[in-house]
C-alpha positions as CSV (number, residue, x, y, z in Angstrom):
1,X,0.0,0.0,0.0
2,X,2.5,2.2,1.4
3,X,4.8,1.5,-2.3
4,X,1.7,2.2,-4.4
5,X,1.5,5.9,-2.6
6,X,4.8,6.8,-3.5
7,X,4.5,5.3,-6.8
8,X,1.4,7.4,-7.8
9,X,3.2,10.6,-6.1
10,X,6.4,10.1,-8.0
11,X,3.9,10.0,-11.2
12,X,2.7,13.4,-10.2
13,X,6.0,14.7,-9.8
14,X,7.1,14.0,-13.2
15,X,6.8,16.1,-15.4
16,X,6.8,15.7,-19.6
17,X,7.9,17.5,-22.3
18,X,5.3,17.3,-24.9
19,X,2.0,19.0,-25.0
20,X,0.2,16.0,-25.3
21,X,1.0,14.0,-22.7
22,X,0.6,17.1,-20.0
23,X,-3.5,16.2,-19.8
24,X,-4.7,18.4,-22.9
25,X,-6.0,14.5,-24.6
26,X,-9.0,12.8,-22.5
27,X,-7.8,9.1,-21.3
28,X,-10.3,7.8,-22.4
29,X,-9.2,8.3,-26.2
30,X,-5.4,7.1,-25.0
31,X,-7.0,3.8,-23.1
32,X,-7.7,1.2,-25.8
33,X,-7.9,1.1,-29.7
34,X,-11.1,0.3,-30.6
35,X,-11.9,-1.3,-33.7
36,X,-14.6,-0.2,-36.1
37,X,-17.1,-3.3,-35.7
38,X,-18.1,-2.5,-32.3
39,X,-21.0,-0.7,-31.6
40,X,-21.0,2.4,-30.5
41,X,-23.6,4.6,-28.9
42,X,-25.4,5.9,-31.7
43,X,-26.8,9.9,-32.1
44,X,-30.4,10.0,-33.7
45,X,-29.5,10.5,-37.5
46,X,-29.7,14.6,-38.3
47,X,-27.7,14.8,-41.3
48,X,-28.6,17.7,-43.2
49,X,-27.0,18.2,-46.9
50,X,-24.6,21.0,-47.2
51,X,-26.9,23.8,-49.1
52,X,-25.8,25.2,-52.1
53,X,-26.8,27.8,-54.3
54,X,-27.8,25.8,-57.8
55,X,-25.7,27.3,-60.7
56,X,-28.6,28.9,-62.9
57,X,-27.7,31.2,-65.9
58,X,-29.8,33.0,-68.4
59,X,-29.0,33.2,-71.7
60,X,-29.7,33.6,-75.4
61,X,-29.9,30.6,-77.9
62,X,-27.7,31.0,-80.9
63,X,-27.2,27.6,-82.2
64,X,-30.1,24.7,-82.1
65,X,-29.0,22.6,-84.9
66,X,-27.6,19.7,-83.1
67,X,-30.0,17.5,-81.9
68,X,-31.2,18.0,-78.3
69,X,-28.6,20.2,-78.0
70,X,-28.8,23.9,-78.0
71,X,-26.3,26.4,-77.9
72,X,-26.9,29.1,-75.3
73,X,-25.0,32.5,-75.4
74,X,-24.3,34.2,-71.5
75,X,-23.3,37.5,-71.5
76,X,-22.3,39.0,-67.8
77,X,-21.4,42.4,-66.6
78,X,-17.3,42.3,-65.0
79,X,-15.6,45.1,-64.5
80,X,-12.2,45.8,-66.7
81,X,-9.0,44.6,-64.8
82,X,-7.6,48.1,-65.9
83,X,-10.1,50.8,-66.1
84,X,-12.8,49.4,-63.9
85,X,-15.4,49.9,-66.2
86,X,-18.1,47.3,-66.8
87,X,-17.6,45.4,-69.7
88,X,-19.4,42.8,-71.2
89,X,-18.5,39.3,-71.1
90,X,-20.0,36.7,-73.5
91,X,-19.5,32.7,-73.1
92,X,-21.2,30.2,-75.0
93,X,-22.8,27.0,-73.0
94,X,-24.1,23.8,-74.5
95,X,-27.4,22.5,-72.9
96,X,-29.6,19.4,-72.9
97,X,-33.1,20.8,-74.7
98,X,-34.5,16.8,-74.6
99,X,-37.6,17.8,-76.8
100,X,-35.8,20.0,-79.7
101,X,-38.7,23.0,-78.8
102,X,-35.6,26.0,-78.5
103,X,-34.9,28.0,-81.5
104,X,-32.4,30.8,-82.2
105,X,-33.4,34.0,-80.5
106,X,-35.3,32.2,-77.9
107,X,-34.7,33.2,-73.8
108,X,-33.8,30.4,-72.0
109,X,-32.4,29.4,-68.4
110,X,-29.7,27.1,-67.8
111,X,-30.1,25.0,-64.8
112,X,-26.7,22.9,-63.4
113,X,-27.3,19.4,-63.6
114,X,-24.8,16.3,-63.9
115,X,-22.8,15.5,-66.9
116,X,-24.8,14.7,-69.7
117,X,-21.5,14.6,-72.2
118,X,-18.0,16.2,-72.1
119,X,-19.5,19.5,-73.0
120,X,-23.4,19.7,-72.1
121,X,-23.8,19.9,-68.1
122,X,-26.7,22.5,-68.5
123,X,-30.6,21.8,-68.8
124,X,-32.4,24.4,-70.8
125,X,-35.4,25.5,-69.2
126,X,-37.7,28.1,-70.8
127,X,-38.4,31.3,-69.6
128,X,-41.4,32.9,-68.8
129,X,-42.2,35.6,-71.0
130,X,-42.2,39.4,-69.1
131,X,-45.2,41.1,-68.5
132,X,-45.2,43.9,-70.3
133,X,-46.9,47.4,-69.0
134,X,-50.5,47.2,-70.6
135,X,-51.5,50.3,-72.3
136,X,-54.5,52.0,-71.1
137,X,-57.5,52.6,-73.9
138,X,-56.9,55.6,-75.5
139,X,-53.0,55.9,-74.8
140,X,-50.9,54.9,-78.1
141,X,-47.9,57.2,-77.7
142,X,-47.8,57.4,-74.2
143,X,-47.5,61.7,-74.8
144,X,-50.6,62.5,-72.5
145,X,-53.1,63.1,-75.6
146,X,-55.8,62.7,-72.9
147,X,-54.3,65.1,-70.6
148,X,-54.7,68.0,-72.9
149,X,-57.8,66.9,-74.6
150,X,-56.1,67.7,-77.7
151,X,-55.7,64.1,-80.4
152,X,-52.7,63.3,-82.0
153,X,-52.8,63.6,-86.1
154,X,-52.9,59.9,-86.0
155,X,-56.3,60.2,-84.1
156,X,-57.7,62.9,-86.3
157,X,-56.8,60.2,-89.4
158,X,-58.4,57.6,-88.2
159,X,-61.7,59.8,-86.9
160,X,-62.0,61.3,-90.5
């Protein structure tokens, strides 16, 4: 008993030159590999995926003569390394259009998806058309006709 004491005091005495013996690791981690068939206590399972932002461009098709592949033009705004102005930057993408129903001129989005060849890892995806600002009866030119009471010579044509 009286040899155990002085053994377990002489232990504390010591002291070691390495950061990780001086009691920064737990023991428990130093006591006894462990191999990866037992069981350990498990968590409950909340694995959430990682969010990203999907890549999505918008673009203008310039080529659609391949089949189900379209060739969509992406221009961007970046300023000039030199004179900080924005310029315009133009890169062509091939996409996936499964049905052949883009032609050129048409507005389309590009939505990321997985490799569908060395080139194409883009789905086209229409766009929907912008609302335009409806025109009032009345108002063709927009000049306020109305306001003064007064009709445009295009009126007066049409009214004679």
């Amino acid at each position: 008993m009286l040899l155990t004491m002085s053994l377990t005091s002489s232990f504390n005495s010591l002291t070691l030159s390495t950061p990780f013996l001086h009691g920064t690791t737990q023991l428990s981690h130093l006591s006894k590999p462990t191999s990866s068939l037992t069981l350990r206590p498990t968590k409950p399972f909340t694995f959430l995926p990682p969010i990203r932002a999907m890549k999505s461009l918008q673009g203008k098709v310039v080529c659609a003569t391949s089949d189900k592949t379209v060739a969509v033009e992406v221009t961007r705004l970046a300023p000039h390394p030199k004179y900080k102005r924005r310029v315009r930057k133009k890169k062509k993408y091939q996409a996936h259009d499964p049905e052949n129903q883009f032609k050129v001129g048409d507005l389309v989005q590009l939505e990321k998806s997985k490799p569908i060849s060395k080139t194409k890892s883009f789905l086209a995806v229409p766009v929907p058309a912008r609302k335009k600002k409806e025109k009032k009866e009345g108002e063709e030119g927009g000049v306020g006709s109305q306001e003064l009471g007064i009709p445009l010579e295009s009126q007066q044509e049409l009214q004679a």
